[in-house]
ZADO-435687 format. One record per residue (C-alpha): residue number from 0; residue in three letters; x, y, z. Coordinates in nm, 2 decimals. Each point is the difference from the previous one (the first is absolute). Layout:
+-----+-----+--------+--------+--------+
|   i |  aa |      x |      y |      z |
+-----+-----+--------+--------+--------+
| NUM | ala |      X |      Y |      Z |
...
+-----+-----+--------+--------+--------+
***
This chain:
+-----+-----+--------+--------+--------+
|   i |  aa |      x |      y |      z |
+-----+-----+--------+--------+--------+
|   0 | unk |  30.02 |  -3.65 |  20.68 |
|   1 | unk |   0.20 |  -0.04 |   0.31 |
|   2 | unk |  -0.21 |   0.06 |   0.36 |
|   3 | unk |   0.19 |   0.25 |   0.24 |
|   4 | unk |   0.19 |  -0.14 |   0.23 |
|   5 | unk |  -0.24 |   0.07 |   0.29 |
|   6 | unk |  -0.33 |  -0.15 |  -0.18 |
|   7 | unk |   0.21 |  -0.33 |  -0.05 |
|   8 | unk |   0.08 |  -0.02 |   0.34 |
|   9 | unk |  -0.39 |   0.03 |   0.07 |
|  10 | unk |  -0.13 |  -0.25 |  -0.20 |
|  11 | unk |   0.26 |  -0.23 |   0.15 |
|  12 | unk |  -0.09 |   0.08 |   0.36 |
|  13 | unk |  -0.38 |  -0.08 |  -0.12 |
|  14 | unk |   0.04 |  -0.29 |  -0.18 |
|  15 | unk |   0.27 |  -0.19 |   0.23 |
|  16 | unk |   0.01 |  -0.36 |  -0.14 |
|  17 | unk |  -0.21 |   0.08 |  -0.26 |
|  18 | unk |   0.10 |  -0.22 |  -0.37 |
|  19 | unk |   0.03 |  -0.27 |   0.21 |
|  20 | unk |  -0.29 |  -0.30 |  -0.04 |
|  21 | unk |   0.02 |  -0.27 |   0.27 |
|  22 | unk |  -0.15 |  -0.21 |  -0.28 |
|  23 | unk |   0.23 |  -0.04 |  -0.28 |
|  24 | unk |  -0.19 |   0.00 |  -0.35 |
|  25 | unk |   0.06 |  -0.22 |  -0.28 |
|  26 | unk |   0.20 |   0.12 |  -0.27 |
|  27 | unk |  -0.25 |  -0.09 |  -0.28 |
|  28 | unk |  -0.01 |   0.18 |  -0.33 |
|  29 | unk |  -1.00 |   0.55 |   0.02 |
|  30 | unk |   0.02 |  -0.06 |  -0.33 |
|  31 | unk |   0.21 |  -0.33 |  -0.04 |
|  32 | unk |   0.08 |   0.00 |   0.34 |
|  33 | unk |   0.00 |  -0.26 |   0.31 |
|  34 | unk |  -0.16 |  -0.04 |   0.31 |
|  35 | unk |   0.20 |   0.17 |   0.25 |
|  36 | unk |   0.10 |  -0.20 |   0.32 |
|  37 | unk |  -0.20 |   0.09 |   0.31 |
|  38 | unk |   0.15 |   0.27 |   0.23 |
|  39 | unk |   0.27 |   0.03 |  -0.29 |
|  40 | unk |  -0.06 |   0.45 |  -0.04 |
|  41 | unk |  -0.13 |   0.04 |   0.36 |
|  42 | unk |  -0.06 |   0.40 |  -0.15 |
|  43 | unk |  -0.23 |  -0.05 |  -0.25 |
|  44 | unk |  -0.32 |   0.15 |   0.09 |
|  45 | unk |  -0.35 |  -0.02 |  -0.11 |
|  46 | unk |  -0.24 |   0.24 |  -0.07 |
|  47 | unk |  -0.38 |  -0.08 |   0.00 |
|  48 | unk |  -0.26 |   0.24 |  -0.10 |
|  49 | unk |  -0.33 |  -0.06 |   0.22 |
|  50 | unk |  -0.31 |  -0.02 |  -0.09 |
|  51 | unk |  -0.20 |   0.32 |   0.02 |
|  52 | unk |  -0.30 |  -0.25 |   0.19 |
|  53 | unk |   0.02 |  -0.33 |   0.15 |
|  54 | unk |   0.36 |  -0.19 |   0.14 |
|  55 | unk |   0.29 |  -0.07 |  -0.19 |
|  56 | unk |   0.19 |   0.17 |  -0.34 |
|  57 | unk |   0.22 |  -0.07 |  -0.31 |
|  58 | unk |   0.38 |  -0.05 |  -0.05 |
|  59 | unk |   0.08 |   0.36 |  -0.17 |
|  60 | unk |   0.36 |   0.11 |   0.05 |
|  61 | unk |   0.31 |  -0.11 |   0.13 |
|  62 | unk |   0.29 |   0.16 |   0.24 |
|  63 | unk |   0.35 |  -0.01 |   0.17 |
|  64 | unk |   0.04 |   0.00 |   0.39 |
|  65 | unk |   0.26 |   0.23 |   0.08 |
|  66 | unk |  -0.02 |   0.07 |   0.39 |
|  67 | unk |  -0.18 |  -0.16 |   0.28 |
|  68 | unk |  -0.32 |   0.26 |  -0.12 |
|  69 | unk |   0.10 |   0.14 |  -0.35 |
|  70 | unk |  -0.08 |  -0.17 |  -0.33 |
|  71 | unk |   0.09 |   0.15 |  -0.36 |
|  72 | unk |  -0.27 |  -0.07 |  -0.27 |
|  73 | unk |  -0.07 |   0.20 |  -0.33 |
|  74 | unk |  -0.20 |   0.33 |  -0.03 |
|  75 | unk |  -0.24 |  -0.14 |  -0.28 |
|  76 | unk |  -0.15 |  -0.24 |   0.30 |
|  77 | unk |  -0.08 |   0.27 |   0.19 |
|  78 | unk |  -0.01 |   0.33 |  -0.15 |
|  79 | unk |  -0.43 |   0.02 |  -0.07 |
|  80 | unk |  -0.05 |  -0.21 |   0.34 |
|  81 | unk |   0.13 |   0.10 |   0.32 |
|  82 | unk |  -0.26 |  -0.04 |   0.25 |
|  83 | unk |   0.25 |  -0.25 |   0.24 |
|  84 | unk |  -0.37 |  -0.22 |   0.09 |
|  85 | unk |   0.03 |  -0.12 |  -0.36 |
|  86 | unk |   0.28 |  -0.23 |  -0.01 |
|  87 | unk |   0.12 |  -0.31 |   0.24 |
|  88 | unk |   0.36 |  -0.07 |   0.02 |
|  89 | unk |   0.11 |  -0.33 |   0.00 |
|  90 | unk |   0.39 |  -0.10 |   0.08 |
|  91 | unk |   0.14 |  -0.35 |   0.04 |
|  92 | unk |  -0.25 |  -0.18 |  -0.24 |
|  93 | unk |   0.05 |  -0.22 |  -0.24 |
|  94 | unk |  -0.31 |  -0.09 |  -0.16 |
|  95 | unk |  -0.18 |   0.27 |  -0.16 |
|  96 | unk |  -0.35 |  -0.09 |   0.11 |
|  97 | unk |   0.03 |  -0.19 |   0.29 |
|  98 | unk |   0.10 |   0.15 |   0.36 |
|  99 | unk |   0.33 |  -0.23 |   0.05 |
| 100 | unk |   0.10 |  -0.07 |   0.33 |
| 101 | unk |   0.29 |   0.25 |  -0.01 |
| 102 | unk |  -0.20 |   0.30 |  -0.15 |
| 103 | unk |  -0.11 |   0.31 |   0.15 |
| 104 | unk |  -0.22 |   0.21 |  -0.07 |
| 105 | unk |   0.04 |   0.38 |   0.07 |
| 106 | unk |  -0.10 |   0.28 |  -0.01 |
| 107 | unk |   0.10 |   0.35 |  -0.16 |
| 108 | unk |   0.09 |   0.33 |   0.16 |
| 109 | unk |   0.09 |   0.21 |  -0.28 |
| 110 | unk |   0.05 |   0.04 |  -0.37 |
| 111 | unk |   0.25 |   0.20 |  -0.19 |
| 112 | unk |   0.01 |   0.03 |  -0.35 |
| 113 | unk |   0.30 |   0.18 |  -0.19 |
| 114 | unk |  -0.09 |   0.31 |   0.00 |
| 115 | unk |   0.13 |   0.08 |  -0.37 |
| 116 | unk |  -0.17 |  -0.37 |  -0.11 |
| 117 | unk |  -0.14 |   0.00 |  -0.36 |
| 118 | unk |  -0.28 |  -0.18 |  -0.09 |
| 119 | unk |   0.03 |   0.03 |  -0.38 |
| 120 | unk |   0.43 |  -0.11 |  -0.01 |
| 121 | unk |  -0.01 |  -0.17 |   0.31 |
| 122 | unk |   0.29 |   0.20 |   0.11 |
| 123 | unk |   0.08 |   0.02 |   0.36 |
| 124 | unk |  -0.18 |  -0.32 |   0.03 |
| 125 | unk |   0.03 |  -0.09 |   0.40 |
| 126 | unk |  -0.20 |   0.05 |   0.33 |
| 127 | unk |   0.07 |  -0.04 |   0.37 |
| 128 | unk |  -0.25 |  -0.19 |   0.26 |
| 129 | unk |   0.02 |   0.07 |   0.35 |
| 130 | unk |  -0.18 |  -0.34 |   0.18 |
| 131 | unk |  -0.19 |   0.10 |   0.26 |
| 132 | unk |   0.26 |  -0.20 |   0.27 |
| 133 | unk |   0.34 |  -0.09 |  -0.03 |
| 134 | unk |   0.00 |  -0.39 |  -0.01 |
| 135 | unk |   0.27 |  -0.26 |   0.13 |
| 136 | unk |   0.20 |  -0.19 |  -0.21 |
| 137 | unk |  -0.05 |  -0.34 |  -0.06 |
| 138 | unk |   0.22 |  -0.31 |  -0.26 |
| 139 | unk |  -0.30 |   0.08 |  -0.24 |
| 140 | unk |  -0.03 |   0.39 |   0.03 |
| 141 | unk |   0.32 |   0.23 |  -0.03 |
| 142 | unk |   0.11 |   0.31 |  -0.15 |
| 143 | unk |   0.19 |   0.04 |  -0.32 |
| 144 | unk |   0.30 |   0.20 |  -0.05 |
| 145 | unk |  -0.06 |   0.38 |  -0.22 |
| 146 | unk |   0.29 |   0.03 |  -0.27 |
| 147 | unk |   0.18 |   0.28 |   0.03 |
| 148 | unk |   0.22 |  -0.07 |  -0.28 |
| 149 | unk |  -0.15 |  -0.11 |  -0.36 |
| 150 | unk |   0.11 |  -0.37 |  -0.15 |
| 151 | unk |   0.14 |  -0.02 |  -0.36 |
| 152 | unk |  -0.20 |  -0.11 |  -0.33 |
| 153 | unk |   0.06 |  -0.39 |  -0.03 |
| 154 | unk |  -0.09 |  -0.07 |   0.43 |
| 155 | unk |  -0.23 |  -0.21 |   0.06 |
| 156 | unk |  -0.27 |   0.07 |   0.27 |
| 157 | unk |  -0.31 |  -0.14 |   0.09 |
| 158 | unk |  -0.38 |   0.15 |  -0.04 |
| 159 | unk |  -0.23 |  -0.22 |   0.24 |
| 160 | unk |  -0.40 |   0.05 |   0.02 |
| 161 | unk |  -0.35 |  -0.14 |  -0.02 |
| 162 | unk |  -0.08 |   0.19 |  -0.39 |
| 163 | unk |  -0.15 |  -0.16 |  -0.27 |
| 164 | unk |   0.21 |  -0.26 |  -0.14 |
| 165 | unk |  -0.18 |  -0.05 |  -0.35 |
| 166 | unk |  -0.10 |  -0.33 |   0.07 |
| 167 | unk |  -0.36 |  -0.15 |  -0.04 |
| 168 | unk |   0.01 |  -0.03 |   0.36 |
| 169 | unk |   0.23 |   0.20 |   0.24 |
| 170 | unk |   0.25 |  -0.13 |   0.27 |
| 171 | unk |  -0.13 |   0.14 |   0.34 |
| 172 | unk |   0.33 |  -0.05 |   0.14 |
| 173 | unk |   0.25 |   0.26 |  -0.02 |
| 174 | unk |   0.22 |   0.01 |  -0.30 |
| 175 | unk |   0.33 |   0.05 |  -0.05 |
| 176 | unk |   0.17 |   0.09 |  -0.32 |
| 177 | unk |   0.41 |   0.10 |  -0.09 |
| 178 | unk |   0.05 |   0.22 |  -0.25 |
| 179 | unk |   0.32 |   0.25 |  -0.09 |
| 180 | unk |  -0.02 |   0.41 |  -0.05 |
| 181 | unk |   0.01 |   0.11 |  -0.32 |
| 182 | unk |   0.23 |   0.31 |  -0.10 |
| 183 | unk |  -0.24 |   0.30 |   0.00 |
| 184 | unk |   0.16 |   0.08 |  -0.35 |
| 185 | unk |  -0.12 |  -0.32 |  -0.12 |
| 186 | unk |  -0.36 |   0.02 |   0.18 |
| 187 | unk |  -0.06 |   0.31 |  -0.16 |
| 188 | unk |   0.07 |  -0.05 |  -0.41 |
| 189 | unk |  -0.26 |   0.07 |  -0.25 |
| 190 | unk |  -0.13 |  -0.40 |   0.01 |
| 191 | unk |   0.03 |  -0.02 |   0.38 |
| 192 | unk |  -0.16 |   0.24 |   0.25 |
| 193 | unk |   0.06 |   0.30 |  -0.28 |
| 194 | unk |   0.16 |   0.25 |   0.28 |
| 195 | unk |  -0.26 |  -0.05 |   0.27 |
| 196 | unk |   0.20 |  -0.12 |   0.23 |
| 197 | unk |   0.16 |   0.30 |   0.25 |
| 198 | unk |   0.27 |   0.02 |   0.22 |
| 199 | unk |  -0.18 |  -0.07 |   0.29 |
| 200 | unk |  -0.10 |  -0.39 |  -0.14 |
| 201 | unk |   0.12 |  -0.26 |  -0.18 |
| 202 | unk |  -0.05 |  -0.36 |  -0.19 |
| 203 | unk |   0.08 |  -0.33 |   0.10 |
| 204 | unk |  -0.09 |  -0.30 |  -0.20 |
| 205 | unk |   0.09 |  -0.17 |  -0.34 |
| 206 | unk |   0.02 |   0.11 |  -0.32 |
| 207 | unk |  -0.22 |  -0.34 |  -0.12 |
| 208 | unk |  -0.24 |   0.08 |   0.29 |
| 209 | unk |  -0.17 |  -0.30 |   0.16 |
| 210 | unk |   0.08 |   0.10 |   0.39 |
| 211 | unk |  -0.12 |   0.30 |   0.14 |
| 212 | unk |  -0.19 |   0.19 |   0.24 |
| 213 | unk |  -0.39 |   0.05 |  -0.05 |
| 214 | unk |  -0.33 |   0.17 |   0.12 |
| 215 | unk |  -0.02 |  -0.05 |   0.33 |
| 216 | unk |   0.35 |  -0.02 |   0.09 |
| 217 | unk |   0.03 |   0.38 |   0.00 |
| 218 | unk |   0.11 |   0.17 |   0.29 |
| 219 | unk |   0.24 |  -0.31 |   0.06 |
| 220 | unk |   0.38 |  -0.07 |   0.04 |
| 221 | unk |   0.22 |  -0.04 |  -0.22 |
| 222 | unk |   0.34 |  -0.08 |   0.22 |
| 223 | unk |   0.35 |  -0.05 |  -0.10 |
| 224 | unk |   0.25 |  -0.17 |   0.26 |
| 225 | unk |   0.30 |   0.18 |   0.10 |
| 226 | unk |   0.38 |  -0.10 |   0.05 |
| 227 | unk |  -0.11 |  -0.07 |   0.37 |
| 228 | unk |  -0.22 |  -0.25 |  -0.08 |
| 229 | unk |  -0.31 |   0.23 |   0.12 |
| 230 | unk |  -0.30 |   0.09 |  -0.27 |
| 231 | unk |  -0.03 |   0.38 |  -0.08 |
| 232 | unk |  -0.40 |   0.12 |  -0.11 |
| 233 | unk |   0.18 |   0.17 |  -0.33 |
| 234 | unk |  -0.34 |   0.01 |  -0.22 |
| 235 | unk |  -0.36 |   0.07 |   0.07 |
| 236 | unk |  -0.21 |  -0.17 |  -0.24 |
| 237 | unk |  -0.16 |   0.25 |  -0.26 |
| 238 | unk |  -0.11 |  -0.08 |  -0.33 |
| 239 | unk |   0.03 |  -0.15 |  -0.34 |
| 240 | unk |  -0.18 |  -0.01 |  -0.33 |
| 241 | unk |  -0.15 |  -0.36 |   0.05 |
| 242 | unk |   0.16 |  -0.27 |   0.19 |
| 243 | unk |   0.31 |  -0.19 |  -0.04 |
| 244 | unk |  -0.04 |   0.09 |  -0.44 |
| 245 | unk |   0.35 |   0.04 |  -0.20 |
| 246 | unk |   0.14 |   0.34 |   0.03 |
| 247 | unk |  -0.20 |   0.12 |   0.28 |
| 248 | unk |   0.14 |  -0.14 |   0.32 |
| 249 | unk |  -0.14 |   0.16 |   0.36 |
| 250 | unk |   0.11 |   0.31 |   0.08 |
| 251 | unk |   0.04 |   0.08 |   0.32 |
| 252 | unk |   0.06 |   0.35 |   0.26 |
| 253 | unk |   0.38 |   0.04 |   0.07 |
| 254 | unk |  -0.05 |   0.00 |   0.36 |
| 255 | unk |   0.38 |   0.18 |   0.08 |
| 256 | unk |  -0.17 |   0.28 |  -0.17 |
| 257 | unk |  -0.20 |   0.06 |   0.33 |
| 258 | unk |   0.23 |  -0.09 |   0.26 |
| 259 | unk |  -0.05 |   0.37 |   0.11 |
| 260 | unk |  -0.38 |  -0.02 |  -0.02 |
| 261 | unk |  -0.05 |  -0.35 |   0.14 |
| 262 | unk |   0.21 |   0.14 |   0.34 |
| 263 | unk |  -0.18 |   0.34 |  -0.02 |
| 264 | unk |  -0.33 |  -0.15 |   0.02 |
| 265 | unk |   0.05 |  -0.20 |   0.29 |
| 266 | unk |   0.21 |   0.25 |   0.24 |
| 267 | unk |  -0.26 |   0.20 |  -0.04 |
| 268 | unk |  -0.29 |  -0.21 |   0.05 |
+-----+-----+--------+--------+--------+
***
């Protein structure tokens, strides 16, 4: 699952110092997670639905910044609604409904949904948004590496959001939660997953459940740090039968699978 040479070389050139968060976060163990420290994944993104009438919208997917004006999310956020007026994007915040004083909100230029995304197996689960102006860096907003290279069962990478966290009442800061891939094998027995997961995803989680991804946090990252020291955008988060339940960790699309498609899309646009 190995990028060419060439498409390596342009994710590098586009993502120089990307990984990197000028905020260090707190290795702490979302379903049983923690609150993340502030400024801690400078690319997580939000994405808010508007309201079709009157100011303001709801929390409803999350996303990777990859470039200065690209951001990776998954197709099932997008692919019924792509009118670009619908959604605000926020980078740099921190609390899900308030407007912290490091946020921005943004706005989109384009949507891109895999073209060979399906609804009913989630397969080919990922999207690219175009924001409507490239945006300067700051020590709260920064890009995250794209994995070229897939990390072996047993790593342990992080999944960060603003989902349901199957409490009475939800956390509105962002939460943070670390949690190992599962061998595909393994994810896919009769008791687990039952062969639904496909080469192009994979699980991460524990067997016992308890920490895990959720609604809400779809679309999101799920990164894994590499040799460098730099954090890699490995998984986009997909789906799951429940949340954080035994045997049915989150599942999540292998983004090395699209390393071609995630370039194509924005040479050419």
């Amino acid at each position: 699952m190995l990028a060419p040479l060439v498409l390596l070389s342009f994710v590098v050139a586009a993502t120089a110092d990307c990984g990197v968060p000028a905020i260090q976060p707190v290795n702490t163990m979302i379903v049983g997670g923690n609150d993340a420290t502030e400024g801690s994944w400078p690319w997580q993104v939000g994405i808010i639905k508007n309201y079709l009438v009157g100011s303001g919208g709801y929390h409803m997917c999350g996303a990777t910044l990859i470039n200065d004006q690209w951001i990776v999310s998954a197709a099932h956020c997008f692919y019924r609604w792509k009118r670009l007026s619908d959604y605000t994007i926020t980078v740099g915040s921190h609390d899900r409904d308030d407007v912290d004083k490091n946020q921005q909100n943004l706005k989109l230029g384009g949507i891109w949904v895999h073209e060979d995304y399906n609804s009913r197996t989630l397969d080919n689960d990922i999207a690219m948004l175009k924001l409507e102006q490239p945006i300067t860096f700051t020590d709260y907003i920064s890009p995250a590496c794209v994995a070229t290279n897939d990390y072996p069962a047993g790593t342990t990478c992080v999944v960060t959001g603003w989902g349901d966290q199957e409490t009475a009442v939800d956390d509105t800061d962002l939460q943070e939660v670390y949690v190992p891939i599962i061998d595909t094998e393994v994810c896919n027995r009769q008791n687990w997953y039952n062969g639904a997961i496909t080469d192009n995803m994979f699980c991460a989680g524990y067997p016992e459940g308890g920490q895990d991804s959720c609604q809400g946090d779809s679309g999101g990252p799920f990164v894994c740090r590499n040799q460098a020291g730099a954090w890699e955008l490995t998984g986009v988060v997909s789906w799951g039968y429940g949340c954080a339940d035994a045997l049915n960790p989150g599942v999540y699309t292998r983004v090395t699978r699209y390393n071609n498609w995630i370039n194509g899309i924005m040479s050419n646009n």
